[in-house]
C-alpha positions as CSV (number, residue, x, y, z in Angstrom):
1,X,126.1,44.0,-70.4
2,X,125.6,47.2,-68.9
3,X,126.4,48.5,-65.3
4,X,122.6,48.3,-64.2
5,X,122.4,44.9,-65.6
6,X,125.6,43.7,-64.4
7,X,124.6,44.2,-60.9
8,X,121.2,43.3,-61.3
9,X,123.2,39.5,-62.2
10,X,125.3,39.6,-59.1
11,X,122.4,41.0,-56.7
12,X,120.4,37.6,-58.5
13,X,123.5,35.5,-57.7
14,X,123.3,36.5,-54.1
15,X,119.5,36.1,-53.6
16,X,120.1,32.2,-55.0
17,X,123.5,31.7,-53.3
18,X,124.0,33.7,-50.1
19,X,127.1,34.4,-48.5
20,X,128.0,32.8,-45.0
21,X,128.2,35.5,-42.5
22,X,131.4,37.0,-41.2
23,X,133.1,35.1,-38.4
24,X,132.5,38.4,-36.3
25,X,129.2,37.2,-36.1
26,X,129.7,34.4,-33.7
27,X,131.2,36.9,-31.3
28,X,128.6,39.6,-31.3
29,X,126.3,39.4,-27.7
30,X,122.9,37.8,-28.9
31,X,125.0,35.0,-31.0
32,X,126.7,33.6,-27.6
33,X,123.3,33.8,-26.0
34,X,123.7,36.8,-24.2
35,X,121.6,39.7,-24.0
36,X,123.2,42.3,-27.2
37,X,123.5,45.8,-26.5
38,X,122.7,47.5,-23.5
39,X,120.9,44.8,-21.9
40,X,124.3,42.9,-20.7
41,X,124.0,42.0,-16.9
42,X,125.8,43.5,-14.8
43,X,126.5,42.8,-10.9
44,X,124.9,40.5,-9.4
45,X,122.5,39.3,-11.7
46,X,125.1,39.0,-14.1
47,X,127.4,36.8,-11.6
48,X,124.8,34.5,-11.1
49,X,123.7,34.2,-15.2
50,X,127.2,33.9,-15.6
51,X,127.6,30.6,-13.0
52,X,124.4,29.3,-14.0
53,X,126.0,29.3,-17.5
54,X,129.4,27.8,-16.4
55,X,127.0,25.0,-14.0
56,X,125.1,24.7,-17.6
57,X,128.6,23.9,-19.9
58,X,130.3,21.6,-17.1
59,X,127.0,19.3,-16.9
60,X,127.1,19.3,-20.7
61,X,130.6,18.1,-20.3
62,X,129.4,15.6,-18.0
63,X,126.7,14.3,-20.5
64,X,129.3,14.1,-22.9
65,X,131.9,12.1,-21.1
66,X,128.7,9.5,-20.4
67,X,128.1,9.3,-23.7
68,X,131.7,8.0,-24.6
69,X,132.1,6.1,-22.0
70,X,129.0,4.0,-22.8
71,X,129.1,3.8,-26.9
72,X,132.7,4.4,-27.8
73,X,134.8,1.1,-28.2
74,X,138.4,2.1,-29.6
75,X,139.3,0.4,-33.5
76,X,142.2,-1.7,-31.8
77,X,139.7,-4.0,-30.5
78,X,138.0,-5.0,-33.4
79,X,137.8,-8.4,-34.3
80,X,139.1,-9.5,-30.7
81,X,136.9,-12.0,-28.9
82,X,133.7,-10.4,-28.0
83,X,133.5,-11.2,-24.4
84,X,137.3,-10.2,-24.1
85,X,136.4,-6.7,-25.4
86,X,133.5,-6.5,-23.1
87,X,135.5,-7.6,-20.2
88,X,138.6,-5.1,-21.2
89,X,135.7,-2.3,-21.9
90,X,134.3,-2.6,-18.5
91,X,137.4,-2.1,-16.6
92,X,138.4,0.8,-19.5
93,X,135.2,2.9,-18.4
94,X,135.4,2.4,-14.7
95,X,139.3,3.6,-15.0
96,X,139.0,6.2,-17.2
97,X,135.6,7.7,-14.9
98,X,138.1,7.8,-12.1
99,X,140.5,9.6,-13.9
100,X,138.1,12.4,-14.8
101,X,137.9,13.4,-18.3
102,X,137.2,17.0,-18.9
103,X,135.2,16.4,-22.0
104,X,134.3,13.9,-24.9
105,X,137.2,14.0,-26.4
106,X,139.7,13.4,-23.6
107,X,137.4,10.6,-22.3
108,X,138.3,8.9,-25.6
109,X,142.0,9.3,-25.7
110,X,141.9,7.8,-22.5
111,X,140.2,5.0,-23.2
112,X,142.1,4.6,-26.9
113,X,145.1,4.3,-25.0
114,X,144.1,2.0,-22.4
115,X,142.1,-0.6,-24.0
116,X,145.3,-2.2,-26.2
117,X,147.4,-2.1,-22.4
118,X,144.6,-3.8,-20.8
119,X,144.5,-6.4,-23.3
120,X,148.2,-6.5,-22.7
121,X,147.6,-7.0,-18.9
122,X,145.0,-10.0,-19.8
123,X,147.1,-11.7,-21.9
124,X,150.8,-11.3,-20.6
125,X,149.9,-11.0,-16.7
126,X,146.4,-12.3,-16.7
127,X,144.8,-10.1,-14.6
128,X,142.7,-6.6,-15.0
129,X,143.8,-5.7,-11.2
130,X,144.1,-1.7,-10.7
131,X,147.7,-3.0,-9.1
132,X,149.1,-4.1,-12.3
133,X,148.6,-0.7,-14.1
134,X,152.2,0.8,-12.5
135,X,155.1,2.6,-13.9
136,X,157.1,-0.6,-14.3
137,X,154.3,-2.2,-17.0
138,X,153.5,0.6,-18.7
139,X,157.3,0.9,-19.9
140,X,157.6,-2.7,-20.6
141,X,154.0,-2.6,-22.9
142,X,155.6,0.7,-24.5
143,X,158.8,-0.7,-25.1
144,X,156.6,-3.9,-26.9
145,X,155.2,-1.2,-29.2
146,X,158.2,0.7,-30.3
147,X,157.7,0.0,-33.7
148,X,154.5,2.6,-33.3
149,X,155.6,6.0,-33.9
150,X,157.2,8.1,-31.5
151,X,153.8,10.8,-31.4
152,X,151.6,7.8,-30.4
153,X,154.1,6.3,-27.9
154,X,154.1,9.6,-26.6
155,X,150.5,10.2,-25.7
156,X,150.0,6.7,-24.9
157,X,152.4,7.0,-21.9
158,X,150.5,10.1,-21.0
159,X,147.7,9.0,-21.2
160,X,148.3,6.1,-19.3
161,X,150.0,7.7,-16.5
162,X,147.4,9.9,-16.1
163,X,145.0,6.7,-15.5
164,X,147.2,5.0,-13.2
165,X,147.5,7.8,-10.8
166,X,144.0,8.1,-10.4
167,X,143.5,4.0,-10.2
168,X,146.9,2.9,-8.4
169,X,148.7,5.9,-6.8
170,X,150.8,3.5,-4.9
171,X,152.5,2.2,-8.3
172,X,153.2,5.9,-9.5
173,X,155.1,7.7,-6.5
174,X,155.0,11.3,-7.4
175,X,158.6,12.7,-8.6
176,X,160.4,14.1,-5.8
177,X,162.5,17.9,-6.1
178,X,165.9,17.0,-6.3
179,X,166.4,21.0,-6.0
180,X,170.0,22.7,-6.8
181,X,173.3,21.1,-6.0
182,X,175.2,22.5,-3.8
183,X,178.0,24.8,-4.2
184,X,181.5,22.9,-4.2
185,X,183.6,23.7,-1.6
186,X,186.2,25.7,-1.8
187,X,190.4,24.6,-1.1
188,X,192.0,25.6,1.6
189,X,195.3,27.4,1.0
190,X,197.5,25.0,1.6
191,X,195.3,22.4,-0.8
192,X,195.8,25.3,-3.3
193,X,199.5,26.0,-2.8
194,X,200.7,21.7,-3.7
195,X,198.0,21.8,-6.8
196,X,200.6,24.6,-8.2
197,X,203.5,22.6,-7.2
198,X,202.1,19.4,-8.5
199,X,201.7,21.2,-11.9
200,X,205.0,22.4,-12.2
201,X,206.7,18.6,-12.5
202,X,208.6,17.8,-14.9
203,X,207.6,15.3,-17.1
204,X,206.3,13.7,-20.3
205,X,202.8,15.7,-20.1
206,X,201.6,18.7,-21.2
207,X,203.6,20.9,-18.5
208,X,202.5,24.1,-19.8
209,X,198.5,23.1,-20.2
210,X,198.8,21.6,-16.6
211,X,200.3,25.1,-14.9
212,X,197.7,26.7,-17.1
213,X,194.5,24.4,-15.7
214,X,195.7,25.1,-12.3
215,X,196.5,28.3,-12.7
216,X,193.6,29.9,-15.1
217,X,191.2,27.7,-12.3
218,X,192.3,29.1,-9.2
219,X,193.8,31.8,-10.6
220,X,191.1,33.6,-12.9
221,X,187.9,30.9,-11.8
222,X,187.8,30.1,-15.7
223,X,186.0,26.8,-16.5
224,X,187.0,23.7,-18.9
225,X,185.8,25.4,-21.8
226,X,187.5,28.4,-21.3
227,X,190.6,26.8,-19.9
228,X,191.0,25.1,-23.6
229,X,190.1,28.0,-25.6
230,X,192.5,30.1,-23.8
231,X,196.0,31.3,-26.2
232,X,199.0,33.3,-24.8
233,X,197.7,36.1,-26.4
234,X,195.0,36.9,-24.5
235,X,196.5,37.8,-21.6
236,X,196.9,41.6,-20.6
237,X,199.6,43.6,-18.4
238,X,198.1,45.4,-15.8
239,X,201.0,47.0,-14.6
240,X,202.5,46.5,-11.0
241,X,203.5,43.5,-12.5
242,X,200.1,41.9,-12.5
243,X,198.2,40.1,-15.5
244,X,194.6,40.2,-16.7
245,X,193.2,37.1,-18.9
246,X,191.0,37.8,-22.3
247,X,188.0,35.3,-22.1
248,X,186.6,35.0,-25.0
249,X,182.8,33.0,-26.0
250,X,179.6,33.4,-24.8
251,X,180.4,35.7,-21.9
252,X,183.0,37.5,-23.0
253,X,185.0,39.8,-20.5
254,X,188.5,40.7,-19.1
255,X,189.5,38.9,-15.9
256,X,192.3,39.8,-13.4
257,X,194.7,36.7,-12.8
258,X,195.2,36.9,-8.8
259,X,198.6,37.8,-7.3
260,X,199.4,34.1,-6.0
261,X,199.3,32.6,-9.2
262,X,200.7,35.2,-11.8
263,X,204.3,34.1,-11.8
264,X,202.6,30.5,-12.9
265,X,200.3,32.1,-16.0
266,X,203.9,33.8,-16.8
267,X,205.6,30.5,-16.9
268,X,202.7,28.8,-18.8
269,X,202.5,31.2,-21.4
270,X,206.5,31.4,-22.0
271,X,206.7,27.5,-22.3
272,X,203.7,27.1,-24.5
273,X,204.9,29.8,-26.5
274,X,208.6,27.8,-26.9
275,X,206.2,24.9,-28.5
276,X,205.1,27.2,-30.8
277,X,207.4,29.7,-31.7
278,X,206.7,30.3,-35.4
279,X,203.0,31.5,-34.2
280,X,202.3,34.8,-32.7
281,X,199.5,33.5,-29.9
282,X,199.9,30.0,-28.9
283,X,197.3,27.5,-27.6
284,X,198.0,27.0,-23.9
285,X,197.0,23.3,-24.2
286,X,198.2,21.3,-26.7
287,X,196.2,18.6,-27.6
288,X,192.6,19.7,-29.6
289,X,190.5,17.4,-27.9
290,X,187.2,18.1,-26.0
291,X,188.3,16.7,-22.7
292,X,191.7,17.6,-22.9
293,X,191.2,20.0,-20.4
294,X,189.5,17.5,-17.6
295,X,192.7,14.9,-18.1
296,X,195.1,17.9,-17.9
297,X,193.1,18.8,-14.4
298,X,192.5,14.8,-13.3
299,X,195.8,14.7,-13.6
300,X,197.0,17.3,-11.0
301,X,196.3,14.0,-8.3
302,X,198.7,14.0,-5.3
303,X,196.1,12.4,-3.3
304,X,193.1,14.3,-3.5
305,X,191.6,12.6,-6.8
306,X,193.2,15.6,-9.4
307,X,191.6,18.9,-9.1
308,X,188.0,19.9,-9.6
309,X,187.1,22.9,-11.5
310,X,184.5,23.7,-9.5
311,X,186.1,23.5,-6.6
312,X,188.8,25.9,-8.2
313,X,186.4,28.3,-9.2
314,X,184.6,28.1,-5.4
315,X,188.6,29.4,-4.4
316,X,188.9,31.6,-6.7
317,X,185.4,32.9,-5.7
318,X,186.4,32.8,-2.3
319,X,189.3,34.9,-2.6
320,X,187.8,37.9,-3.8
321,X,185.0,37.7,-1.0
322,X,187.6,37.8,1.7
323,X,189.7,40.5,-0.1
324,X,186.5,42.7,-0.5
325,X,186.4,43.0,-3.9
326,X,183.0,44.7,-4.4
327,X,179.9,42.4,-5.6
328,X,179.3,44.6,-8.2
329,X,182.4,44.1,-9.7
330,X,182.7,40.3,-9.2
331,X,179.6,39.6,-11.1
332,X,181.3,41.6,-14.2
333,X,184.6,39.4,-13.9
334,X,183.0,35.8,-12.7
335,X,180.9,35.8,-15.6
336,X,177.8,33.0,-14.9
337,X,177.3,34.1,-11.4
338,X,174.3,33.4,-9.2
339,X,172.9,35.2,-6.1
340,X,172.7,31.7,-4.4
341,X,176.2,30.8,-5.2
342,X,177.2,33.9,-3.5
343,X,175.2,33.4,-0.5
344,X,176.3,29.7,-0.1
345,X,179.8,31.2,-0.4
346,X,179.4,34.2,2.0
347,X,177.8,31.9,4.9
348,X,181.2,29.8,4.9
349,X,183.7,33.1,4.6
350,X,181.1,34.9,7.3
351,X,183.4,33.7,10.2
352,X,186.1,35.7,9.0
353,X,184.5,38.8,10.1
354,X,183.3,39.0,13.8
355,X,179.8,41.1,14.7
356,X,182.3,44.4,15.7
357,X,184.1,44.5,12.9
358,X,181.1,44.2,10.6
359,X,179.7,47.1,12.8
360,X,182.7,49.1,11.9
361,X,182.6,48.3,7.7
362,X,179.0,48.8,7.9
363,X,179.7,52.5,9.2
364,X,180.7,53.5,5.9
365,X,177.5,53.7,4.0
């Protein structure tokens, strides 16, 4: 076959069996119905075409909810009693209009999901009252249909939350914010002072992981994780006989132990590493386990109910704030640090400094 013949084959292939045109198509001007080149409206007259368009899609949308609601019965129903399934479908299409579909299609999940719980209602509570779609039945007809799969239970509470709302607001009280706990409050010195006495008992514990919980809490503000992770190796002479802990993990950095509890990270680290004295680095807590380190600190209990790592870190927070250690320079040590933390923080340490002295520190600037 030659080249003229060859094409003259395809040309005759296309005539008989023409290509669908590119999807590019759809979104040229005069295929959406608007005017193609030039003659797009602009302005006004294009404002209103364009609302008299959106009027035009949302009465469509209208239509086709009708539609549904009037012809579509869902396939769960089939075979039920016929004036059941009218019954159940009446109340379906009056819920589901109040709920306010947004087209076809939503119209009919709604009313796929709501026709098995109304015969549910009929059957189990015997009555089709608006009241009895709460939050309460819906879990107990869910939890009757666990053996559906998760995707459809899913969609069915949805669904018929969505329903209830707009039926029976009373029986689905909207969530309420339960916003951000508050910051834990921070020991006072004396507090501090017995929690380091209290861990420095003798006894048949873990002596040198209970100096360590109470001193790499209040001490360095590490929490439970880091506390357990922590190895005599990591900690760093600063000189002036003052220590600096390695923190290893997902926020890494180099944090100064403060003056108070030093001599007790020192005392920690020599008797944990007397445990282990063939190893280089020694774990300051013995025992592997996850919560090791919340028994170690519920244990440290003269009174107070043991101590609280967040209250630690609030101390150890709070010490820096009264000794002026520059924000900048606390965020890099604390690690996880918000701004709201620190507010909450500064409004219980702003009594330390009176209106003339902050008139004299803010002279600096």
């Amino acid at each position: 076959m030659t080249g003229r013949s060859a094409g003259c084959a395809v040309g005759e292939q296309l005539r008989l069996f023409p290509l669908p045109p590119p999807f590019w198509v759809s979104l040229l001007p005069a295929a959406s119905g608007l005017p193609a080149g030039g003659d797009v409206m602009h302005g006004r007259a294009g404002r209103r075409a364009r609302k008299l368009s959106g009027a035009a899609d949302e009465q469509r949308c209208v239509e086709e909810v009708g539609r549904v609601l009037a012809t579509y019965v869902p396939g769960s129903l089939r075979g039920a009693d016929q004036a059941v399934v009218a019954e159940v479908m009446d109340a379906a299409r009056a819920w589901v209009a109040s709920a306010g579909p947004r087209d076809g299609d939503a119209a009919r999940r709604l009313v796929r999901a709501l026709a098995p719980m109304l015969i549910w209602m009929r059957q189990t509570l015997g009555s089709l009252d608006a009241a009895m779609l709460n939050d309460r039945n819906v879990e107990i007809w869910i939890r009757d249909n666990k053996h559906q799969k998760g995707g459809w239970l899913h969609l069915a509470r949805g669904s018929l939350r969505r329903v209830g709302r707009a039926v029976n607001p009373d029986g689905w009280p909207q969530p309420t914010n339960i916003g951000r706990s508050p910051v834990a409050p921070a020991y006072d010195p004396e507090t501090e002072a017995v929690f380091g006495l209290v861990a420095d008992l003798a006894g048949t514990g873990d002596r040198p992981g209970r100096l360590w919980v109470a001193a790499g809490a209040c001490g360095a503000g590490l929490n439970g994780v880091e506390l357990g992770a922590a190895e005599t190796g990591d900690l760093r002479e600063l000189g002036h006989s003052r220590l600096a802990v390695l923190v290893r993990g997902h926020h890494p950095r180099v944090v100064p132990v403060r003056a108070g509890w030093t001599d007790t990270v020192r005392q920690a680290a020599r008797l944990a590493q007397q445990r282990h004295s063939r190893e280089t680095s020694a774990r300051f807590i013995g025992s592997r386990s996850k919560n090791a380190t919340s028994k170690l600190a519920a244990g440290l209990d003269f009174g107070q109910g043991g101590l609280s790592l967040r209250r630690a870190r609030s101390t150890w927070l709070t010490a820096h704030l009264l000794a002026g250690t520059p924000l900048a320079a606390l965020k890099e040590i604390a690690g996880p640090l918000s701004m709201q933390t620190l507010d909450d923080l500064l409004a219980e340490v702003g009594g330390a400094v009176g209106p003339e002295q902050a008139v004299v520190e803010g002279v600096r600037a």
